[in-house]
C-alpha positions in Angstrom: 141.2 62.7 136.1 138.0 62.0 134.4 134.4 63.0 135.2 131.6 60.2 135.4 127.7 60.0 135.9 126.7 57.3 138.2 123.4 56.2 137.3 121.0 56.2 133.5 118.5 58.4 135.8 121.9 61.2 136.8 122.7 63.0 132.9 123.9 65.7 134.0 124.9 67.0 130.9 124.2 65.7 127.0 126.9 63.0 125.7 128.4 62.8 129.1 130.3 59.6 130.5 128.7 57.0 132.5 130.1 54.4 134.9 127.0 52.4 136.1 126.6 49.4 133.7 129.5 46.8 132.2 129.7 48.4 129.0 130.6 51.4 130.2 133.6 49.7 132.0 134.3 47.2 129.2 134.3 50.4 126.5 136.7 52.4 129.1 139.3 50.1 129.8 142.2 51.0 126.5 142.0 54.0 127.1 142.6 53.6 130.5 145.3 51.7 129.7 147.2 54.1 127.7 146.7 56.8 130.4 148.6 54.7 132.2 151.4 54.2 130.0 152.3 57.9 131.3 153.4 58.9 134.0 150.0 59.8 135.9 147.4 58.1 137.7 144.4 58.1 136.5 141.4 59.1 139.1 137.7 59.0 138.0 135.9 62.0 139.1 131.9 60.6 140.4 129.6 62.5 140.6 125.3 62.9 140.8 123.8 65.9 138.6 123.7 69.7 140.0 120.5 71.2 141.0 121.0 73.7 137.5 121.1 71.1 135.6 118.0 68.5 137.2 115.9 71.7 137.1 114.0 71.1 134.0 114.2 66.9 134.7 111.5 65.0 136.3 113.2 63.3 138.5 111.1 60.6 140.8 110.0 61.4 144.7 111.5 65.0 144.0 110.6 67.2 146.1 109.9 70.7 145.2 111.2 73.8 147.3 110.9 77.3 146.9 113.5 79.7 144.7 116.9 80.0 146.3 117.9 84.1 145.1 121.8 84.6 145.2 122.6 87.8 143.4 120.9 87.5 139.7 120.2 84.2 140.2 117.1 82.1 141.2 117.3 78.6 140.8 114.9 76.0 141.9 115.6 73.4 144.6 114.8 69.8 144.1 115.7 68.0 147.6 116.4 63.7 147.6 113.9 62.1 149.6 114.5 60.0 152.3 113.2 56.6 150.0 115.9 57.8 147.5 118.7 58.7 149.9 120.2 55.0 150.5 120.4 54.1 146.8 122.1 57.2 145.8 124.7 56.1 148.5 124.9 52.5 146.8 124.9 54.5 143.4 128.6 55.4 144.0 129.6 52.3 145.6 128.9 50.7 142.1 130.4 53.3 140.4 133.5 53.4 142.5 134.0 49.5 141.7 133.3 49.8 138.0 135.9 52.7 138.0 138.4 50.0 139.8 137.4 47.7 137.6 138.1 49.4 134.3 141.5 50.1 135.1 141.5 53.5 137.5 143.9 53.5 139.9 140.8 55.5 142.8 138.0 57.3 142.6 137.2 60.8 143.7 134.3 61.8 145.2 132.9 65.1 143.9 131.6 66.9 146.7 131.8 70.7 145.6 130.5 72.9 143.2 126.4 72.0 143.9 126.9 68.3 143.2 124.5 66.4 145.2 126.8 65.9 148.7 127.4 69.5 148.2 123.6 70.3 148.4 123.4 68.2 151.6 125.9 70.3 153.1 124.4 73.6 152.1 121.4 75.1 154.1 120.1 76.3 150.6 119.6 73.3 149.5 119.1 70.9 152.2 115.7 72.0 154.1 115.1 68.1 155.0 114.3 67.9 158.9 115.5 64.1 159.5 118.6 62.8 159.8 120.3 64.1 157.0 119.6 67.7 157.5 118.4 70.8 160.3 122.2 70.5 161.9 125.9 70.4 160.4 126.3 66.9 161.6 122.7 66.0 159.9 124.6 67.9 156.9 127.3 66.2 156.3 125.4 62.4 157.0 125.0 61.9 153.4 128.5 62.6 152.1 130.1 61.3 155.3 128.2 57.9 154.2 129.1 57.8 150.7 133.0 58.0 151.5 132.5 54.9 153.8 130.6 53.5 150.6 133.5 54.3 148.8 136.5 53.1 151.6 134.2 49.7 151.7 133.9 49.3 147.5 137.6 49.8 146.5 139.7 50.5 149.7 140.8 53.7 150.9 144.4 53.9 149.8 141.8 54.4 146.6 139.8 57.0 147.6 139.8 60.9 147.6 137.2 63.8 148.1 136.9 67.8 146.6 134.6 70.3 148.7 134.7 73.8 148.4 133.7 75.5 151.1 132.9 79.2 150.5 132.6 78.7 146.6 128.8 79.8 145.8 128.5 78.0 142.3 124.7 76.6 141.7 123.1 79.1 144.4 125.3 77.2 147.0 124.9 78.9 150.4 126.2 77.7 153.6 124.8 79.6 157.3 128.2 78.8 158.8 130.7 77.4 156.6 133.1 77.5 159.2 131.4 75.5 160.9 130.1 73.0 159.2 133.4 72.1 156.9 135.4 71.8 160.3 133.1 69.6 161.4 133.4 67.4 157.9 136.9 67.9 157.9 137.4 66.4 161.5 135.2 63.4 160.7 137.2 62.7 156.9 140.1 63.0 159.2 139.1 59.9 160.8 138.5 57.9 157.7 141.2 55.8 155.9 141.9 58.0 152.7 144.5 59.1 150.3 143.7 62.9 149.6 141.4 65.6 149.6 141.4 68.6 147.1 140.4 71.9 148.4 138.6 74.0 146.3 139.0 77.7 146.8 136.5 79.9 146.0 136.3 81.1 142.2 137.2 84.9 141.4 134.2 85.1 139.3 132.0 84.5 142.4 131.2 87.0 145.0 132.2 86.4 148.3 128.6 85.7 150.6 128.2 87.5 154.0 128.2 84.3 155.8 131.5 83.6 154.2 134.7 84.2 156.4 137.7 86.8 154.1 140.3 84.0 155.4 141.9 82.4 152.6 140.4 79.1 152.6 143.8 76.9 152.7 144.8 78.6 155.8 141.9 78.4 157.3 140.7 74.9 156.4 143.9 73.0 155.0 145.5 73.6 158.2 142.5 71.0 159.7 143.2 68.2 157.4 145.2 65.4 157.8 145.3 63.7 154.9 147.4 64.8 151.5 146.0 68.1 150.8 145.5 69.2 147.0 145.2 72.9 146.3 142.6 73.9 143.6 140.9 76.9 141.9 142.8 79.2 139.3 146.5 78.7 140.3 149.1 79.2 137.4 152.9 78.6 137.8 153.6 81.5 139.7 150.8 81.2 142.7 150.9 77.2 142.6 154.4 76.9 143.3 153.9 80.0 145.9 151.2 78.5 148.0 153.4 75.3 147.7 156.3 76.6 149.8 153.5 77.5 152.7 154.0 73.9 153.2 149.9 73.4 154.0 149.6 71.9 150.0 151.1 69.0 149.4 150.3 68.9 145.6 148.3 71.4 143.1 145.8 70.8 141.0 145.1 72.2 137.2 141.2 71.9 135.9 141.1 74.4 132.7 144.6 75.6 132.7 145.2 71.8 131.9 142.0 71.5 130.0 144.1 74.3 127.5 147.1 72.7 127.8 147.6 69.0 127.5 151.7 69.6 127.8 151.1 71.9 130.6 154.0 70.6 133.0 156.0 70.5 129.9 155.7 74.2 129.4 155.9 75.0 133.2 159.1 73.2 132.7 160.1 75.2 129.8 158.7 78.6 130.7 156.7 78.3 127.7 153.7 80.5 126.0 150.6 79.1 128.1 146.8 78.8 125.9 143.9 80.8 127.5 141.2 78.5 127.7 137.8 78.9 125.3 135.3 78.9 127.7 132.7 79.6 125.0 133.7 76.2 123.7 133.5 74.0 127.0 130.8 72.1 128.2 129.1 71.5 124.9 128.9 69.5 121.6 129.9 71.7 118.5 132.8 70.9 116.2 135.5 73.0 118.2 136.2 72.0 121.3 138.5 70.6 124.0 140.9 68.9 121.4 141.7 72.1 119.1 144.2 73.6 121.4 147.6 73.6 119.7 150.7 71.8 121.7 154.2 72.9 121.5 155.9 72.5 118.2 
C-alpha cells in the first residue's frame, strides 16, 4: 500500500508522492514492478490533503468557517465549494487510472482520518446547505460519487475504501455516526467493489459523546458486505483474535508494518517485534522509515 496526492494544488505534506501527471506514473512503474515480484499486491492509497494540514494554504474558492474546538484543539475549517466539488471527484478518477496504469493492481480510496470525503461526512466540517451537505445522504454525496469515479476509471474488482467512523483525528466530529456510516455502508453495499477497511477508533483519541461504546466491527462490520479489512493498532495476538469472530476477513498493519518490513516473517517465527519511532515519521531528517533493523 502506498499513499498518493492527487493533484499539484493537494501537498499535503513536504516531499510527498504524487499521481496526477505522466511522470509521476512513468517514474513509479520499477518499483512497482519489484513489489510485485513478492507475494503482495500492491494498492495505491489516494487521497486529498486534511483540513490540519490546508490550514495555513491558500487554497482557491475556500471558504472560511469558524473554529471547530475538540478537547485542546481548535482547528480551522476550510469547506470545497460547490464550483470546486466536481473536479475534485474527476481529481481521483485520474489518479485511480494513472495508479492502474503504473502497475497497481487497485486503488483505495482514503476516506478516514479528516481526508477530504471524510470532512464531507462529518457535521464539523461540512456546514454546506446544498446537495452535498445539511443530511447524512447530502453527507455522504461526495464520497459516494468519487467511488463510482473510481468503479468507472479502473473497474471495481480494483477498487477499495477505509472510513473510520468514531475515530476523531483532525477535529473530526460526526452528530450521529451511527447513523450516517449505516447509511454509507448500505449504499457501498450496492456498489461493485473488492473491500473495505474499517478503521477503529485510535486509543490515543477520546471517545466523543455522540460516539456509540460498541466496538466498531461489531457494530458496523456486521453491515458490510464486501471483504472486510480490520484496522487500527492490532498486533498478533488481537489480530488473529478478532479474526476468529469471523466479521474480518483480513487485518491490516499501518505502523506495526511501517517498523517491521518482515513483519509476517516474525509473526511466523514469534520473533522480537520493533516499536515504531513516531518522533521520526512524517518528516524529512536523516533517520527515518528505512533505519529499522530486520532479522538477522
Amino acid at each position: 500500500m502506498e499513499v498518493a496526492l492527487l493533484g499539484a494544488t493537494n501537498r499535503a505534506y513536504e516531499a510527498s508522492y504524487q499521481r496526477w501527471s505522466r511522470v509521476h506514473t512513468t517514474n513509479r512503474q520499477s518499483l512497482i514492478v519489484a513489489v510485485r515480484q513478492t507475494a503482495f499486491d500492491d494498492f495505491s492509497l489516494i487521497v486529498l490533503p486534511r483540513r490540519k494540514n490546508i490550514e495555513q494554504r491558500d487554497i482557491h474558492k475556500m471558504k472560511l468557517l469558524e473554529p471547530v474546538r475538540l478537547g485542546s484543539h481548535t482547528l480551522k475549517n476550510r469547506m470545497v465549494m460547490a464550483a470546486m466539488t466536481r473536479s475534485r471527484a474527476d481529481d481521483y478518477d485520474q489518479a485511480a487510472r494513472n495508479a492502474i496504469e503504473a502497475g497497481f493492481d487497485g486503488v483505495e480510496l482514503h476516506a478516514a482520518n479528516g481526508y477530504l470525503p471524510n470532512q464531507f461526512l462529518a457535521e464539523s466540517a461540512n456546514q454546506r446547505t446544498d446537495e452535498y451537505g445539511g443530511s447524512k445522504e447530502n453527507n455522504c454525496k461526495f464520497t459516494l460519487e468519487v467511488m463510482e469515479e473510481l468503479v468507472h476509471a479502473v473497474g471495481g474488482d480494483n477498487v477499495g475504501i477505509k472510513i473510520s467512523p468514531l475515530h476523531p483525528y483532525a477535529s473530526i466530529q460526526l452528530d450521529n455516526p451511527v447513523a450516517t456510516f449505516t447509511f454509507l455502508i448500505q449504499e457501498l453495499n450496492k456498489m461493485d467493489i473488492v473491500f473495505v477497511e474499517l478503521m477503529k477508533r485510535s486509543p490515543m483519541f477520546p471517545l466523543l459523546p455522540s460516539s456509540p461504546k460498541d466496538d466498531e466491527i461489531e457494530l458496523f462490520g456486521k453491515l458490510i458486505k464486501h471483504t472486510l479489512i480490520a484496522n487500527t493498532a492490532y498486533n498478533k495476538e488481537t489480530g488473529e483474535a478478532e479474526l476468529e469472530k469471523g466479521i474480518a476477513k483480513l487485518i491490516s498493519f499501518g505502523s506495526l508494518f511501517l517498523a517491521n518490513p518482515d513483519l509476517p516473517n516474525r509473526f511466523q517465527l514469534n520473533a522480537e517485534i520493533n516499536q515504531p519511532d513516531r518522533a521520526t515519521m512524517f518528516g524529512g531528517g536523516e533517520k527515518g522509515y528505512t533505519d529499522y533493523r530486520p532479522l538477522d
